[in-house]
C-alpha positions in Angstrom: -223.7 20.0 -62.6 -223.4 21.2 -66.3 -222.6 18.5 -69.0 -222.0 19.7 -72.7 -222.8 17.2 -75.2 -220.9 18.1 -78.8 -222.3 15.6 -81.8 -220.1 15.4 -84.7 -219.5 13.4 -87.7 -216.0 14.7 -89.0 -212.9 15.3 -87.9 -213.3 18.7 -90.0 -216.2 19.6 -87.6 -214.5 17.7 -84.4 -211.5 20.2 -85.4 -214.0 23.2 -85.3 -215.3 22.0 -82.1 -211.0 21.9 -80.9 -211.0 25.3 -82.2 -213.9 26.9 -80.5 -212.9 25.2 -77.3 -209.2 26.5 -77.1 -211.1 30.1 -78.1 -213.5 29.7 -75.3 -216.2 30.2 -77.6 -217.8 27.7 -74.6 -218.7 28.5 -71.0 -217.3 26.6 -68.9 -218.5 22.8 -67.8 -218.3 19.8 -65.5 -218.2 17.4 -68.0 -217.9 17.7 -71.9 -219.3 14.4 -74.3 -217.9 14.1 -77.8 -220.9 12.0 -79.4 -219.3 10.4 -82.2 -222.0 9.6 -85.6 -221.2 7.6 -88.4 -223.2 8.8 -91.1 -221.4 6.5 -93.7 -224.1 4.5 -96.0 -222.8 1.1 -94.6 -221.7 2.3 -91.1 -219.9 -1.0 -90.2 -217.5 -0.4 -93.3 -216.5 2.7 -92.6 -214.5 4.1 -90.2 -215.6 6.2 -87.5 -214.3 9.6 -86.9 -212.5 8.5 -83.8 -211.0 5.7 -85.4 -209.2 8.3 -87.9 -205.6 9.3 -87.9 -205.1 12.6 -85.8 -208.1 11.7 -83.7 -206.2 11.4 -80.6 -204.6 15.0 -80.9 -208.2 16.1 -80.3 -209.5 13.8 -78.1 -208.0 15.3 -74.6 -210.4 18.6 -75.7 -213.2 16.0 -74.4 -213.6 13.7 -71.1 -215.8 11.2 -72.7 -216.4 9.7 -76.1 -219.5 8.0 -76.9 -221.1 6.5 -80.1 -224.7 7.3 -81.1 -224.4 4.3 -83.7 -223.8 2.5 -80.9 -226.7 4.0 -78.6 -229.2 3.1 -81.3 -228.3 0.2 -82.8 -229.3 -1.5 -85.2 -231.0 1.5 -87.0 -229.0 4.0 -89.4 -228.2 7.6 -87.4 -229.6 9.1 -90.8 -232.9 7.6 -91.2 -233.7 7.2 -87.2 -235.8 9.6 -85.0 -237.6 9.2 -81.8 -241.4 9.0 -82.2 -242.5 11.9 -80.7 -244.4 10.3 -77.6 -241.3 8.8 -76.7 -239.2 11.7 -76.6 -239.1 11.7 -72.6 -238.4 7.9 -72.6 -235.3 8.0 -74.6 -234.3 11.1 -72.6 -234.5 9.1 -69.1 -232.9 6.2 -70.9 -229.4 8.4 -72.4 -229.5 10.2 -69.2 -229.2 6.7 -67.5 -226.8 5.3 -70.0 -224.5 8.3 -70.3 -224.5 8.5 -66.7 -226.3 12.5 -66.7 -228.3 12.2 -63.8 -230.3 15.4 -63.2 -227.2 17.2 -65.1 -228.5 20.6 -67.0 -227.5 19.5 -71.0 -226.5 21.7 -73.6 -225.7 20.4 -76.8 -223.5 21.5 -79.8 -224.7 20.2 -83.4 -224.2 20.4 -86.8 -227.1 20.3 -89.9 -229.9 20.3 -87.1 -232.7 20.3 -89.7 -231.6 16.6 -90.5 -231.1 13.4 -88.4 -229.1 12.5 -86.2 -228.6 15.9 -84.7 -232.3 16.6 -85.0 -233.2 13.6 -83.3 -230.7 14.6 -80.3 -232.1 18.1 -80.2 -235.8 16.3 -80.2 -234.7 14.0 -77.2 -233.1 16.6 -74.9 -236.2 18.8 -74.7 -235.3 22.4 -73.4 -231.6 22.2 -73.7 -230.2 25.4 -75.3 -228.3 24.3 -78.8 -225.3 25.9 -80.2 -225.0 24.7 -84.0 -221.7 24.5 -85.8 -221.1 24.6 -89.6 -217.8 23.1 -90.5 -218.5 24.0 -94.5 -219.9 26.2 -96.9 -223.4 25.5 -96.3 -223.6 27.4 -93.6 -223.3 30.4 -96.1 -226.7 29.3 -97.3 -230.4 28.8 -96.5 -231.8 26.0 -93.9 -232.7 23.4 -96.1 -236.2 22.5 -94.9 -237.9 24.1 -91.9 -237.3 23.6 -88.7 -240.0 22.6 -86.0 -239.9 26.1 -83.4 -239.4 23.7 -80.5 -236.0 23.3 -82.2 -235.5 26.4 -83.9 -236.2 28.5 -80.5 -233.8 27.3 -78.3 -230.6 27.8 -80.6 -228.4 30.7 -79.8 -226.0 31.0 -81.6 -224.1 29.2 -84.9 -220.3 29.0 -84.9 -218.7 29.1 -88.4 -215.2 29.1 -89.6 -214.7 32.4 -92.4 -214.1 30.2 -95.2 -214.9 33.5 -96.9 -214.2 36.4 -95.4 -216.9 39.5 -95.1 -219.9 36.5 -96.6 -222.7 36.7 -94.1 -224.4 33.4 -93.4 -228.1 32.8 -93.9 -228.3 29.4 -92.2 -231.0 29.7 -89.0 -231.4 33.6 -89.6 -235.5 33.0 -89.8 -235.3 32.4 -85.7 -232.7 35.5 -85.2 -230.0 33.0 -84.5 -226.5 35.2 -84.6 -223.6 34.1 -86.5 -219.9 33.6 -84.7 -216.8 33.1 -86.2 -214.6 30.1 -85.2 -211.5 32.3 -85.0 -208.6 31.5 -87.6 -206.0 31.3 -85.9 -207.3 28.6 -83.8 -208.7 26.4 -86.2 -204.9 26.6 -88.2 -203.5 25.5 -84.7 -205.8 22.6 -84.2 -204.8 21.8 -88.3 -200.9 22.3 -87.5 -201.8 19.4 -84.5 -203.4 17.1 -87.0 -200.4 17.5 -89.3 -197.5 16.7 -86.8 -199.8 13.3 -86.1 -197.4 10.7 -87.7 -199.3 9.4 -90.3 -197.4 7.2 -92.7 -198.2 9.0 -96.5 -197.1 7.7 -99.6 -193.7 9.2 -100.7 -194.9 12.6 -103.1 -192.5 14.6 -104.9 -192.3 18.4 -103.6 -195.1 21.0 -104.7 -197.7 18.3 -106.9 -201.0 19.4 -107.6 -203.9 18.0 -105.9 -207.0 16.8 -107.1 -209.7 16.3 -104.7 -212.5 13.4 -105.0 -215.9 13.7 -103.3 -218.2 11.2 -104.1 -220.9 13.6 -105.9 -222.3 10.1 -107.7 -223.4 9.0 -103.6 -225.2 12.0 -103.7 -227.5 11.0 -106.7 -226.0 14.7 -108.3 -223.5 13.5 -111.1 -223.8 9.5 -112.6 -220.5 7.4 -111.5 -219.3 7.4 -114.7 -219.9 10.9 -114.9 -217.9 11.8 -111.9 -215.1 9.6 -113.3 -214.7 11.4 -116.3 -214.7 14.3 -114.1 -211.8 13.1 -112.2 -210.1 12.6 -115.4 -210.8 15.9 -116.6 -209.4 17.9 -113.6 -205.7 15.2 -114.2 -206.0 16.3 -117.7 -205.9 20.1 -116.8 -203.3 20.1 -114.2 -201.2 18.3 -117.3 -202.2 21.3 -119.4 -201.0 23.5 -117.1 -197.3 22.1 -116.9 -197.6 20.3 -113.8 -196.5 16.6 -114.3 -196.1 15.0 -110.4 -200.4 15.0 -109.5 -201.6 13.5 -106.2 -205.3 12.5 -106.0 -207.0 12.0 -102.1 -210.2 10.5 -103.3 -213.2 10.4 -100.9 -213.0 7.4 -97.9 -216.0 5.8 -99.6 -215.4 6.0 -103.2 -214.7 3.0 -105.1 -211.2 1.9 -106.0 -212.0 1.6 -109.8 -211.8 5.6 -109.9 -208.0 5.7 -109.2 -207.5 2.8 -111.7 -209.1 5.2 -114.1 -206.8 8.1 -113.4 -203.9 5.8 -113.3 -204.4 4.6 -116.3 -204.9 8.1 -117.9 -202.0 9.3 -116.3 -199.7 6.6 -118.4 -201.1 7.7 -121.0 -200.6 11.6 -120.5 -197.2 10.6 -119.0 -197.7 12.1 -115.6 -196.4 10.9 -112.1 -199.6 9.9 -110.1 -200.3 9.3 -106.6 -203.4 8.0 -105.3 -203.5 8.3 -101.2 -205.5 5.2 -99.4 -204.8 7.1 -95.7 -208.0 8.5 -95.0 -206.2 12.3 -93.7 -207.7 15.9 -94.1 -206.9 17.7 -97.1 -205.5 19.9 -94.2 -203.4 17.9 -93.6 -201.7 17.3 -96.8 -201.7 21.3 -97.8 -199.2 21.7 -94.6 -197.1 17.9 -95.5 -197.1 18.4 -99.3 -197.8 22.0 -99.5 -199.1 21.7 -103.2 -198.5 23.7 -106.3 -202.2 23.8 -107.5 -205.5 22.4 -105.5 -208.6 21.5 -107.6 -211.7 20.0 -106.9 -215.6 20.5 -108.0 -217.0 22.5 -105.0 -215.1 21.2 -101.6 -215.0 22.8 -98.6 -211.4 22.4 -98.9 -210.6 24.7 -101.8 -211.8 27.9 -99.8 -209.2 26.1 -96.7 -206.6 26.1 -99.5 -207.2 29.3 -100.4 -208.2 31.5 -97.1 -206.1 29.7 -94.6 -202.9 28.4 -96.6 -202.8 31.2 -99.5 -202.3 27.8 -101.9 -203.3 28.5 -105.5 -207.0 27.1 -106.2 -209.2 25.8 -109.1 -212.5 24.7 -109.3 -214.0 22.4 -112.9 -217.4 20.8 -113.0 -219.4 23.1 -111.1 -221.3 24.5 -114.3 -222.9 20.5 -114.7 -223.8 20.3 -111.5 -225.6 24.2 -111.1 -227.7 22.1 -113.7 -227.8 19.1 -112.4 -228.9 19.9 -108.9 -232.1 18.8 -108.2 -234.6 20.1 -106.5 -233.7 23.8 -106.5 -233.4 24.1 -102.6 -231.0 21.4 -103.1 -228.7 22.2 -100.3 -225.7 21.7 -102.2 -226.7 25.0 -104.5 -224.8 27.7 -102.4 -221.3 26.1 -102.0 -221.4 25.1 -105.6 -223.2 28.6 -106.1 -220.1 30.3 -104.1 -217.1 27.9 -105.8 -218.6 28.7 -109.1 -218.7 32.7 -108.3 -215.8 33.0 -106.5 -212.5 30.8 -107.7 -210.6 30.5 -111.2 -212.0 28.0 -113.6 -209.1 25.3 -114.3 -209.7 25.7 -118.2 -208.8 29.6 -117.9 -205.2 29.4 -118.1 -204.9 33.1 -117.3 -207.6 33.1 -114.2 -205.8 30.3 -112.7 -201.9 31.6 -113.2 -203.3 34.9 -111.9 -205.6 33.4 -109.4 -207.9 35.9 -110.3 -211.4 35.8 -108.2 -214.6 35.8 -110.5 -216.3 38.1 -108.3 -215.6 40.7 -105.0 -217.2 39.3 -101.5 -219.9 41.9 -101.3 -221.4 40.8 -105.1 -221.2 37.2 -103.9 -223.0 37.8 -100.6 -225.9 39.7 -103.1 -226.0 37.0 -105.3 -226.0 34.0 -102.6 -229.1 36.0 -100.9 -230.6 36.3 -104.2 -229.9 32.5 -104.5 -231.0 31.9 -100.6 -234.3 33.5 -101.3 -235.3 31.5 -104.5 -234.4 28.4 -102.6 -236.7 29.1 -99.6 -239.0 31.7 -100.4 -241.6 30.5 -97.7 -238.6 30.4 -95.1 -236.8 33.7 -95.7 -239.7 36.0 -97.5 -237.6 38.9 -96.3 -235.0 38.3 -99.0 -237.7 38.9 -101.7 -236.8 42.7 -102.1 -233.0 41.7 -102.0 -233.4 39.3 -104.8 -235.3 41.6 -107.0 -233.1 44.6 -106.7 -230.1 41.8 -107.7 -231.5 39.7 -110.5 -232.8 43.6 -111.8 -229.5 45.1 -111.8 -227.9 41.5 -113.2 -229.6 40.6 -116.2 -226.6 39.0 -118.2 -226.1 35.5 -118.7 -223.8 35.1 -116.5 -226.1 35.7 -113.4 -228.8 33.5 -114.9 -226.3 30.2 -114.6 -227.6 30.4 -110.7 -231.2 30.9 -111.5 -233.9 28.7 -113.4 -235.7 30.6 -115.7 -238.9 28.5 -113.9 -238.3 29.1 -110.7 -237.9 32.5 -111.6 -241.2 32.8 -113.2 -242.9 30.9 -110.7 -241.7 33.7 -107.7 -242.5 36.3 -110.2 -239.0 37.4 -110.1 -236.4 39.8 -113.0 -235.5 37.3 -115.3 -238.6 35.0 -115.4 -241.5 35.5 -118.7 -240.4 38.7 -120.6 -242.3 41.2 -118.9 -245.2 41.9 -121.2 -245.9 38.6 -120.5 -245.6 38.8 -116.9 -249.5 38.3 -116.0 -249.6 34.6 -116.8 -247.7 32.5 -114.3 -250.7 34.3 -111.8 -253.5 34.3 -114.5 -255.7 30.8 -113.0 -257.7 30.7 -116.7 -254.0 31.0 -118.6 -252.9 28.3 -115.6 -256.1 25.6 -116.3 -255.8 26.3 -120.3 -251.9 25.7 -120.2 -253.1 22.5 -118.4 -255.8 21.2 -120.4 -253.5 21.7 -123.7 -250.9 19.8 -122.1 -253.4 17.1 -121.1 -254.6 16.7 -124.7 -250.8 16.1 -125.7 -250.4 13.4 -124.0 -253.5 12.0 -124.5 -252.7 12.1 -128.6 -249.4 11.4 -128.2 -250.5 7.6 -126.9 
């Protein structure tokens, strides 16, 4: 008996999953698991994927549907993994519990450096792992790295081509080969969330859409910072003649947000609609089919844009290329890619003519180049890439992707002026520079 267990934490990614089922993208199985995980910060708040409108158009794709909240109650899916003795324990235990028997297990996960899917991978020791990206960050590096008892046993990663001809970097240190979801049966699966009859609030035809998503959670922008980037993005779809604006803030935002666009909205005189249905933005491009989409760095605007052909604009992303902290933060290449690739909502022009800041094989240069300053120790291969790009790129325009320090400490184009090249690996320079600094402080108190 085979039994394929698929962990997911979205109904994006359980819609990727649809997809690559209908495409057989999987061999076949006697029994298939959808492992539901609520990642929310306060689980019991939230609702779970399964509990979301459009869920049941996906569910017959599955025979069972299990919760891994549930399985490891009381602790949090994101901050709980199996001490490593116990491994074989919990693996007799889920196989009891989940009814497995002596079943062979292979199991489908997303982000499988991090927890929970880590901590599944870690428990069913040996089973072959397929990982699926349902976003952007697929396009980039794997954030930390992975333990080879992981990393060896995953075959393959499935990806939707959210940008056509952009070669993922994710899990490419173990050889792992990229697979595209294909399109045209990840739109189906969208066109069966869309005929789900969810009750929406009454929009006008063609609004623009603004699209929330919670960056202040993420400890990348302040709340009131990401407010007044809500109110920016209104502001700009006002600019550019559109008056009827729909905003689908995240699930977990606060409600005080939308009072803040409201209220800017009377004043700007604008007709604003704030959804409370938690639906995909899929979902609303095919109901509402909007006249402009705009959001920071969403997964959703390249959807907008490569699978509906729905005019796109992107504002904000410049704050948080600065913002983002550390480097490797993980967030770097989708913003990296919005920033590159779609019209900046302030550019009149770019946005009317939809014009794209840069071609696909220039972005795939610069997000190795980006890859390899991230993760230097993980991908040292890059290094030659990232030299021959930063050296042929020497304009300002590159450098808004770089840190002139991170730069300088990988020796990089674009670090110390070169004459001055010799000190970031000079150790007397280093221990001076340190001393000096020392001193400073020690006269500054």
């Amino acid at each position: 008996m085979t039994t394929q267990i698929f962990l997911a934490s979205t109904l994006y990614g359980t819609a990727t999953l649809a997809a690559a089922l209908d495409s057989d993208c999987f061999a076949p199985a006697d029994r298939r698991i959808l492992l539901v995980c609520n990642n929310a910060a306060t689980p019991e708040t939230t609702p779970a994927l399964d509990a979301m409108p459009g869920f049941e158009r996906l569910r017959d794709r599955f025979d069972d549907v299990l919760s891994w909240n549930e399985t490891i109650s009381p602790f949090h899916p994101g901050g709980w993994a199996p001490r490593p003795d116990d491994t074989v324990l919990w693996e007799r235990y889920l196989r009891l519990l989940w009814n497995l028997g002596e079943d062979d297990v292979t199991l489908a996960v997303e982000s499988v450096q991090v927890n929970p899917a880590l901590a599944v991978c870690q428990i069913f020791t040996g089973a072959p792992v397929t990982v699926y990206a349902d976003g952007l960050m697929s396009y980039g590096p794997t954030r930390n790295k992975i333990d080879p008892l992981v990393g060896t046993r995953i075959d393959r990663l499935l990806h939707l081509a959210l940008v056509p001809g952009l070669t993922p970097v994710l899990l490419t240190e173990f050889g792992v080969v990229p697979e595209i979801v294909p399109t045209d049966a990840f739109s189906k699966v969208l066109a069966e969330l869309a005929d789900e009859e969810v009750e929406l609030t009454a929009v006008g035809g063609e609004p623009a859409l603004l699209l929330g998503q919670y960056l202040s959670a993420l400890d990348i922008l302040t709340a009131e910072e990401e407010e007044a980037l809500h109110v920016r993005m209104l502001r700009g779809v006002v600019e550019l003649g559109h008056t009827r604006v729909v905003f689908k803030p995240h699930p977990s935002a606060p409600a005080r947000w939308s009072r803040a666009l409201e209220r800017e909205a009377g004043r700007l005189g604008a007709d604003l609609t704030v959804l409370t249905t938690p639906v995909l933005a899929e979902v609303l491009y095919q109901r509402i089919r909007p006249a402009l989409v705009v959001g920071c760095f969403s997964t959703a605007l390249l959807t907008a844009s490569a699978l509906y052909g729905l005019p796109v604009a992107r504002t904000g992303t410049g704050t948080l290329l600065e913002r983002l902290t550390p480097y490797e933060n993980s967030n770097r290449v989708p913003v990296t890619i919005v920033d590159a690739l779609l019209p900046d909502l302030g550019d009149r022009a770019a946005v009317a003519e939809q014009r794209r800041g840069t071609d696909v094989s220039a972005l795939d240069e610069l997000v190795h180049a980006v890859a390899f300053a991230m993760q230097p120790k993980i991908y040292p291969g890059l290094r030659p890439a990232a030299e021959r790009y930063l050296a042929a790129h020497p304009g300002a325009g590159t450098r808004r992707y770089f840190k002139r320090r991170r730069l300088t400490s990988l020796a990089l184009p674009g670090g110390v002026p070169a004459q001055l090249a010799f000190i970031p690996r000079n150790a007397t320079v280093r221990r001076v520079a340190r001393r000096a600094r020392a001193l400073g402080r020690t006269a500054g108190r």
